[in-house]
Kinemage of the C-alpha trace (Angstrom):
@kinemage 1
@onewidth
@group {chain A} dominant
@subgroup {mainchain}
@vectorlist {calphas} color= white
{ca unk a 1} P 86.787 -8.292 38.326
{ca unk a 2} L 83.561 -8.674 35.939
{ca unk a 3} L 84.673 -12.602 34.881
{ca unk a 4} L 85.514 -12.991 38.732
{ca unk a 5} L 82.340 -12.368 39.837
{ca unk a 6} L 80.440 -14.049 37.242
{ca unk a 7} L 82.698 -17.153 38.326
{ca unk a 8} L 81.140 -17.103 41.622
{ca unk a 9} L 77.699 -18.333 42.686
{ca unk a 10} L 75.628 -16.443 44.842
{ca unk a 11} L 76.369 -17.090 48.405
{ca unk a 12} L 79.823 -17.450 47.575
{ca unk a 13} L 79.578 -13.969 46.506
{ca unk a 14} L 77.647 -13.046 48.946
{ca unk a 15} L 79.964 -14.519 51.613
{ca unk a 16} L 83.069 -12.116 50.022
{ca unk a 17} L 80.516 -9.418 50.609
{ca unk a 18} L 80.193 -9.578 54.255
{ca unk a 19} L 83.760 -10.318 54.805
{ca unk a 20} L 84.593 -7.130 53.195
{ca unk a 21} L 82.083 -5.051 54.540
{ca unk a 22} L 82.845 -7.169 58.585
{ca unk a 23} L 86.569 -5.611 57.928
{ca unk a 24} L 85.524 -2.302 56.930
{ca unk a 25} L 82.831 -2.509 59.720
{ca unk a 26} L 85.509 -2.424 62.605
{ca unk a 27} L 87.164 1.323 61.041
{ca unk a 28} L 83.775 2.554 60.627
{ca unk a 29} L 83.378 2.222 64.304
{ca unk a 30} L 86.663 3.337 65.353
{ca unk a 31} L 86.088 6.723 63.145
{ca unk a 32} L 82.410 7.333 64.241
{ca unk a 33} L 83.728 7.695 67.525
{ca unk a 34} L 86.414 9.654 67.052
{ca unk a 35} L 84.477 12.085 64.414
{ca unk a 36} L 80.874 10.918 64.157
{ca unk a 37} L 78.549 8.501 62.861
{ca unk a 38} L 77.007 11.333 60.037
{ca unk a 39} L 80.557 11.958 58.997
{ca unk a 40} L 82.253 8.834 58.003
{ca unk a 41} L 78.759 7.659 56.147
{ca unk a 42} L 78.850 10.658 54.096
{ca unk a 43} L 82.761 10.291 53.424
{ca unk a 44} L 82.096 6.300 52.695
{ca unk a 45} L 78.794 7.665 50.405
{ca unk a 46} L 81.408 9.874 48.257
{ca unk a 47} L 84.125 7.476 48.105
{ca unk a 48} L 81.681 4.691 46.982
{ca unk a 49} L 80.337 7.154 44.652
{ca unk a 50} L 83.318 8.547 42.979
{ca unk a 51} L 84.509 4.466 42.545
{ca unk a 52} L 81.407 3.403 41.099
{ca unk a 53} L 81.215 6.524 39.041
{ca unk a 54} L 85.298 5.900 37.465
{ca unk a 55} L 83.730 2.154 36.603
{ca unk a 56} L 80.545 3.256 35.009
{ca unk a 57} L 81.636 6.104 32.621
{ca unk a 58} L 84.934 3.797 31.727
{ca unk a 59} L 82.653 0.976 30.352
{ca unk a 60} L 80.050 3.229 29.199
{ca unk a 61} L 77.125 1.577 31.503
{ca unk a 62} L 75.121 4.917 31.216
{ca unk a 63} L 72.712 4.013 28.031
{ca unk a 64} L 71.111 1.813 30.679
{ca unk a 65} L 69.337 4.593 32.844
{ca unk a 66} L 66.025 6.024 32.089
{ca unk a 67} L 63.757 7.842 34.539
{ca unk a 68} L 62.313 4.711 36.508
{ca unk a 69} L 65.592 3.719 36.877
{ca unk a 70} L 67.268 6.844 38.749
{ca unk a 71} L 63.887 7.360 41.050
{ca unk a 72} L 64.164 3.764 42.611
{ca unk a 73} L 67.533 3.963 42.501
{ca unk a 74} L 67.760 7.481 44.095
{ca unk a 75} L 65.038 6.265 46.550
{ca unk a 76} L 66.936 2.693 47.775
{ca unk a 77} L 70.256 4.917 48.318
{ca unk a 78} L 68.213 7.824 49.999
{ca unk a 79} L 66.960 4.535 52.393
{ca unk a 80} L 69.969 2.167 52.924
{ca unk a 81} L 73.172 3.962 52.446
{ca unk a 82} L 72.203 7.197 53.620
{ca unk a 83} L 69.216 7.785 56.513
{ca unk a 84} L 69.420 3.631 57.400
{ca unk a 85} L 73.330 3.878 57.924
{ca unk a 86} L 73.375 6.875 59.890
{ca unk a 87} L 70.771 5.102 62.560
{ca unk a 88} L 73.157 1.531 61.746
{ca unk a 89} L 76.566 3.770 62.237
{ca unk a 90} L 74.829 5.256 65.462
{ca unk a 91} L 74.491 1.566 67.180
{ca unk a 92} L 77.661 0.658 66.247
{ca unk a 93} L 78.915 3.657 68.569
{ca unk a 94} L 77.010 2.031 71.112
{ca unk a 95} L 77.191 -1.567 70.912
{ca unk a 96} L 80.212 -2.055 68.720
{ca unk a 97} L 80.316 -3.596 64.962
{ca unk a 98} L 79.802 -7.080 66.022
{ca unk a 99} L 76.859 -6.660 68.269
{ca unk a 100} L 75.192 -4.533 65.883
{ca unk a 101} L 75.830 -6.894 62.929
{ca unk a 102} L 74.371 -9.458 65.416
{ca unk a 103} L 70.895 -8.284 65.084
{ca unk a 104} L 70.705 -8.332 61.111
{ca unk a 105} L 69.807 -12.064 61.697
{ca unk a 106} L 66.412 -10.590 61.582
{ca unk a 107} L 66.445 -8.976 58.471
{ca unk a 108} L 66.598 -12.083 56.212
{ca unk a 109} L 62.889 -13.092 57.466
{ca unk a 110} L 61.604 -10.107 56.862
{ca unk a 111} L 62.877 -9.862 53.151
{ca unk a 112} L 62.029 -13.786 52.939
{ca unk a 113} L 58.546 -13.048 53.712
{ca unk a 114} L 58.638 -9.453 51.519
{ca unk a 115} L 59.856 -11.163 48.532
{ca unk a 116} L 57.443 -14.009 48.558
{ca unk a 117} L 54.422 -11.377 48.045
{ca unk a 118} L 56.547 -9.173 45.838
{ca unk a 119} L 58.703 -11.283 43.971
{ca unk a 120} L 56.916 -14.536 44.408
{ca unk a 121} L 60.619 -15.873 45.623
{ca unk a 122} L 60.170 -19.509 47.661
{ca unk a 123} L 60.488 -19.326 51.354
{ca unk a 124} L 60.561 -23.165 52.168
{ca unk a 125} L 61.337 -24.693 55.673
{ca unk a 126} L 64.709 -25.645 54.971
{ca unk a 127} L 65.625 -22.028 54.394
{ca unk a 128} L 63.822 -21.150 57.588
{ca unk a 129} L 65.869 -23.916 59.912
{ca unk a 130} L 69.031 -22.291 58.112
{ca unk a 131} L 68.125 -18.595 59.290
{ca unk a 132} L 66.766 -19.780 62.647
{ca unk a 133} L 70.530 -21.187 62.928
{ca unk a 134} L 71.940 -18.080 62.002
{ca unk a 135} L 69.529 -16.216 64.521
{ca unk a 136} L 71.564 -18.487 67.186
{ca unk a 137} L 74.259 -17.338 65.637
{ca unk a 138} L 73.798 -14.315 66.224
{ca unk a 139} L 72.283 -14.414 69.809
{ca unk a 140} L 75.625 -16.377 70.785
{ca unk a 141} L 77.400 -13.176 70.927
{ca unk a 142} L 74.541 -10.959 71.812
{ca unk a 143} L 74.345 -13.178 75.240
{ca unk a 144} L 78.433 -12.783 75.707
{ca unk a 145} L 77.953 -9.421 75.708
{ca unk a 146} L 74.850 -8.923 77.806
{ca unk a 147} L 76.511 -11.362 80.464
{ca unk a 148} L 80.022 -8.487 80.425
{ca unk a 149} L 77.931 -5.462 80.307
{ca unk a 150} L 75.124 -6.578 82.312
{ca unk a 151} L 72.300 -5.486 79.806
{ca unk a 152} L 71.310 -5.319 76.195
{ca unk a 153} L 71.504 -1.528 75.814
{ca unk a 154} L 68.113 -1.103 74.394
{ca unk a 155} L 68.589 2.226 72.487
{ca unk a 156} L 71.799 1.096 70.498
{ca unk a 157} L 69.269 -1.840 69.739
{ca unk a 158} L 66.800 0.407 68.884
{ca unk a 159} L 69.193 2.470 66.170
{ca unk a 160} L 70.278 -0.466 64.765
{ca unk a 161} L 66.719 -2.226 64.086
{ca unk a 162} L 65.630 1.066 62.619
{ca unk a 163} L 68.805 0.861 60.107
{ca unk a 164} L 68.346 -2.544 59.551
{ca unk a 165} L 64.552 -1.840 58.266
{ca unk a 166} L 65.498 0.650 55.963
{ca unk a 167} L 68.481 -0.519 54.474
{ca unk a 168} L 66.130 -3.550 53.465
{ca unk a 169} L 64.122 -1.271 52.341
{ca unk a 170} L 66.610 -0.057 50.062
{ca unk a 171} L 67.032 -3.907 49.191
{ca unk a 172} L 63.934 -4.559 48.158
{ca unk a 173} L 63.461 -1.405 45.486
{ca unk a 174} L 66.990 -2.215 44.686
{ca unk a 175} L 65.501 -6.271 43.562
{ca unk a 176} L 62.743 -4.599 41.955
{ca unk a 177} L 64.882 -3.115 39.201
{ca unk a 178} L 66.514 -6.123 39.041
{ca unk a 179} L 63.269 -8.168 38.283
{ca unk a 180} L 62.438 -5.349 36.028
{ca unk a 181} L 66.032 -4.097 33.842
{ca unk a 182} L 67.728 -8.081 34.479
{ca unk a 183} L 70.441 -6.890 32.229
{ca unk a 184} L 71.385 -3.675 34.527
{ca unk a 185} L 74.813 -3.382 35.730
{ca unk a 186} L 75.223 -3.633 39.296
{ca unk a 187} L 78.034 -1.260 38.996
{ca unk a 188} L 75.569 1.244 37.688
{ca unk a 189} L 72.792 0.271 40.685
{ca unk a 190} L 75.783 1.321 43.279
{ca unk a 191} L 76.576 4.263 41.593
{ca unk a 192} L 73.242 6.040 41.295
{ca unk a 193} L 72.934 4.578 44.910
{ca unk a 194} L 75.658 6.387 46.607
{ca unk a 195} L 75.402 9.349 44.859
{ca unk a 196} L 71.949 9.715 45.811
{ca unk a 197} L 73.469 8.923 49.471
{ca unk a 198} L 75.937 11.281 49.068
{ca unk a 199} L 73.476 14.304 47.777
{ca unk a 200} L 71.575 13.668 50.513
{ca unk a 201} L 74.087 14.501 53.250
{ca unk a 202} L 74.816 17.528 51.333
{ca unk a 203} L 70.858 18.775 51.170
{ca unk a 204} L 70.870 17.561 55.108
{ca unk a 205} L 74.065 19.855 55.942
{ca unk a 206} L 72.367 22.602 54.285
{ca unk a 207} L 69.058 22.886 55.305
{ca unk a 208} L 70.162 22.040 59.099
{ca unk a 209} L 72.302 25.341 58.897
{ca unk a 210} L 69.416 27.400 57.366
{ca unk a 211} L 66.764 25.933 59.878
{ca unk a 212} L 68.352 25.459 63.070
{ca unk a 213} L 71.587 27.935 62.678
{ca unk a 214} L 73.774 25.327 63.746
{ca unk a 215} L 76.986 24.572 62.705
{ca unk a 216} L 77.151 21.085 60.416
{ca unk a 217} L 79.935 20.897 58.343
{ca unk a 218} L 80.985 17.368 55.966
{ca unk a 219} L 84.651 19.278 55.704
{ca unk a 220} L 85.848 20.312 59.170
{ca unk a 221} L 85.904 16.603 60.105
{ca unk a 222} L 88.784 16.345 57.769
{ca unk a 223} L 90.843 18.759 59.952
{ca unk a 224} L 90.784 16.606 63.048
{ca unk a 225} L 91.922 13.703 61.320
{ca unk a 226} L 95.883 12.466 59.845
{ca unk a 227} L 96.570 11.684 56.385
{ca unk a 228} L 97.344 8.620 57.310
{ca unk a 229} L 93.932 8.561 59.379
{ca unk a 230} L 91.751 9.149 56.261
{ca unk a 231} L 93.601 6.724 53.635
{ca unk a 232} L 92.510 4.245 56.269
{ca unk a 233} L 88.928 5.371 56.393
{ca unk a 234} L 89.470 6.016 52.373
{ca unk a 235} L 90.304 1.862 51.965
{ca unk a 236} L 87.807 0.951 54.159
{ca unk a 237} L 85.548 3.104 52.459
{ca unk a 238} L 86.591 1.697 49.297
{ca unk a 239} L 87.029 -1.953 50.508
{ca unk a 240} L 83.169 -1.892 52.789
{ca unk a 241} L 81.273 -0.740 49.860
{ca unk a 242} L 82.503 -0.506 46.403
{ca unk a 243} L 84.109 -3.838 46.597
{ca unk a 244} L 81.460 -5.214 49.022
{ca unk a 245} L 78.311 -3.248 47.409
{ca unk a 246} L 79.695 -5.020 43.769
{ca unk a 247} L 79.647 -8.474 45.257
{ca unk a 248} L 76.229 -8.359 47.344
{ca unk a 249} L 74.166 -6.602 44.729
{ca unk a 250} L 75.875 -9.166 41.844
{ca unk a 251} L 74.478 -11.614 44.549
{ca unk a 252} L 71.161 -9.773 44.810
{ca unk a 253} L 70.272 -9.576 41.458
{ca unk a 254} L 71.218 -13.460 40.340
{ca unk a 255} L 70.211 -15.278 43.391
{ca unk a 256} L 67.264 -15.606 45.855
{ca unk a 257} L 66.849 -12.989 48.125
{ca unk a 258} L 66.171 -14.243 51.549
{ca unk a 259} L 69.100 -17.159 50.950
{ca unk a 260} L 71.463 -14.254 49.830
{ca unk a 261} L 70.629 -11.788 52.945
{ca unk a 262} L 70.933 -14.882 54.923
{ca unk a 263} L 74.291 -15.045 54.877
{ca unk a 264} L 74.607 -11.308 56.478
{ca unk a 265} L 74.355 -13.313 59.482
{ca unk a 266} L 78.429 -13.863 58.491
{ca unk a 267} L 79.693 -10.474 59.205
{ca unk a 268} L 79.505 -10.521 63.158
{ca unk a 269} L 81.376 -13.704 63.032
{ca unk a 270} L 83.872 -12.199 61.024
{ca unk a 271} L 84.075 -9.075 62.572
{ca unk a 272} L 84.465 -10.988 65.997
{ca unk a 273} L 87.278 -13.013 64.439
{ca unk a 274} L 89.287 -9.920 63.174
{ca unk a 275} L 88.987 -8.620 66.783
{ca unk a 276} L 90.539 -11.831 67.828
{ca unk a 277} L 93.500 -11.819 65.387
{ca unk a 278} L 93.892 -8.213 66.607
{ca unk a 279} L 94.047 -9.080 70.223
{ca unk a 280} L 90.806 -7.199 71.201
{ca unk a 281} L 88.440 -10.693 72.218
{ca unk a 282} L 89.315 -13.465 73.214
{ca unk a 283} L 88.105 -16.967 71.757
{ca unk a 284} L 85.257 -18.338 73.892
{ca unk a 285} L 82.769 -20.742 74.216
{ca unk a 286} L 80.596 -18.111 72.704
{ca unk a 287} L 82.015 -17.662 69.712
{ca unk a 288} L 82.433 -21.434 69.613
{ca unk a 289} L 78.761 -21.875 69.871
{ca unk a 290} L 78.145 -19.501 66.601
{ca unk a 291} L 80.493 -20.629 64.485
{ca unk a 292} L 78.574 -23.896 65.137
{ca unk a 293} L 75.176 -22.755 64.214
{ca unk a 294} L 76.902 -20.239 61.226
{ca unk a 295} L 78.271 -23.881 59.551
{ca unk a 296} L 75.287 -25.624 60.024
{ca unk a 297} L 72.426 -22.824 58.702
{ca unk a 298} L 75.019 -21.710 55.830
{ca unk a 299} L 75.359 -25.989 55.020
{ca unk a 300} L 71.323 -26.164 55.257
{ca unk a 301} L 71.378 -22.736 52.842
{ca unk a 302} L 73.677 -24.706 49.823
């Protein structure tokens, strides 16, 4: 897997990334609805962790951490996988995966513009044109389903610009270790990650018991479901973010940001295209229009 990924060159990488993470996207939905959003990101959070954890103490990646390390680390997981998913898993409920994934066309101008005052990465115009074509993208589908539903659903949106903020957040202290340790394993960066994600749902179960007597268990939700049910959500888990986590942050740390994040702007087209090989959308002129203005901006991104 190590010589595959060094193989590949960033957006490439980055592309396997969000077609991962668009497949896993669609059972993450499915399962916060039947369980809840909290639930499956704290089960994804402990199978990413116990993955990333099997890879790091097998290749002995641990004489790379040091206290700077683990805080920013901790921090970025705290941020993205943990507090920013459970407002990103929330809009999904709401708006579905690929209307959700729609609006993370706005997240690659805000690290573009980040990253040029932390980083000192290049923003240039060309890159600009390329995410203004993914915006369109994007807004293809977010008009398709405005014109079904009659309206935009303005607290879904709400949940899922919140999540989008803070997982690049997380992005952005994530790139700062990279810029600071180049030579870090980005097996190692997941790892402390999700198990910073994952000790944080446990601290949040226990302290809403104690303060609000309330019943929140990260167990029961286990009861309700199959064993077949949760080695689904166990691959997806597996397949959404230690697969997909290894490929975007190997992305992250060897290529620019904003071109890299750019190509989020992917995963609603993918996760629209599953739906249609599933028999759950049909092909439209909609989707015709973003796959139009995805080939273009990801052309004007090479």
């Amino acid at each position: 897997m190590f010589e595959f990924m060094k193989a590949l060159s960033p957006l490439q990488l980055a592309l396997i990334a969000n077609l991962s993470f668009a497949t896993a996207s669609i059972y993450f939905t499915e399962y916060s609805q039947k369980v809840s959003a909290i639930w499956v990101n704290f089960f994804k959070a402990s199978i990413s962790a116990i993955l990333f954890g099997l890879v790091c103490f097998w290749f002995g990646n641990l004489s790379q951490l040091n206290s700077q390390i683990i805080f920013w680390l901790s921090l970025s997981g705290m941020s993205g996988l943990m507090i920013g998913d459970i407002f990103l898993f929330g809009a999904y409920v709401e708006l579905g995966a690929g209307r959700t994934l729609m609006l993370f066309s706005f997240q690659p101008l805000f690290l573009g513009i980040a990253s040029h005052f932390f980083f000192g990465e290049v923003f240039d115009l060309q890159k600009l044109w390329a995410l203004l074509f993914m915006a369109g993208c994007m807004f293809s589908f977010g008009m398709e389903n405005a014109k079904q539903k009659g309206c935009w659903e303005w607290s879904g949106i709400r949940m899922a610009l919140i999540g989008i903020f803070l997982d690049a957040a997380g992005l952005l202290m994530t790139k700062h270790i990279f810029q600071n340790h180049p030579g870090i394993s980005p097996f190692l960066v997941n790892w402390i990650r999700a198990v910073a994600a994952t000790i944080g749902f446990i601290l949040v179960a226990t302290v809403f018991k104690k303060l609000f007597k309330k019943k929140f268990s990260l167990t029961a939700p286990l009861k309700k479901l199959s064993h077949k049910q949760i080695g689904i959500l166990a691959m997806a888990s597996a397949l959404g973010t230690f697969f997909a986590l290894s490929m975007y942050l190997r992305a992250v740390q060897t290529g620019n940001l904003a071109t890299v994040s750019a190509v989020t702007g992917t995963a609603p087209l993918f996760a629209s295209f599953i739906e249609i090989l599933r028999g759950k959308k049909k092909w439209n002129r909609y989707f015709a229009a973003g796959l139009g203005c995805f080939l273009i901006g990801f052309w004007l991104l090479q």
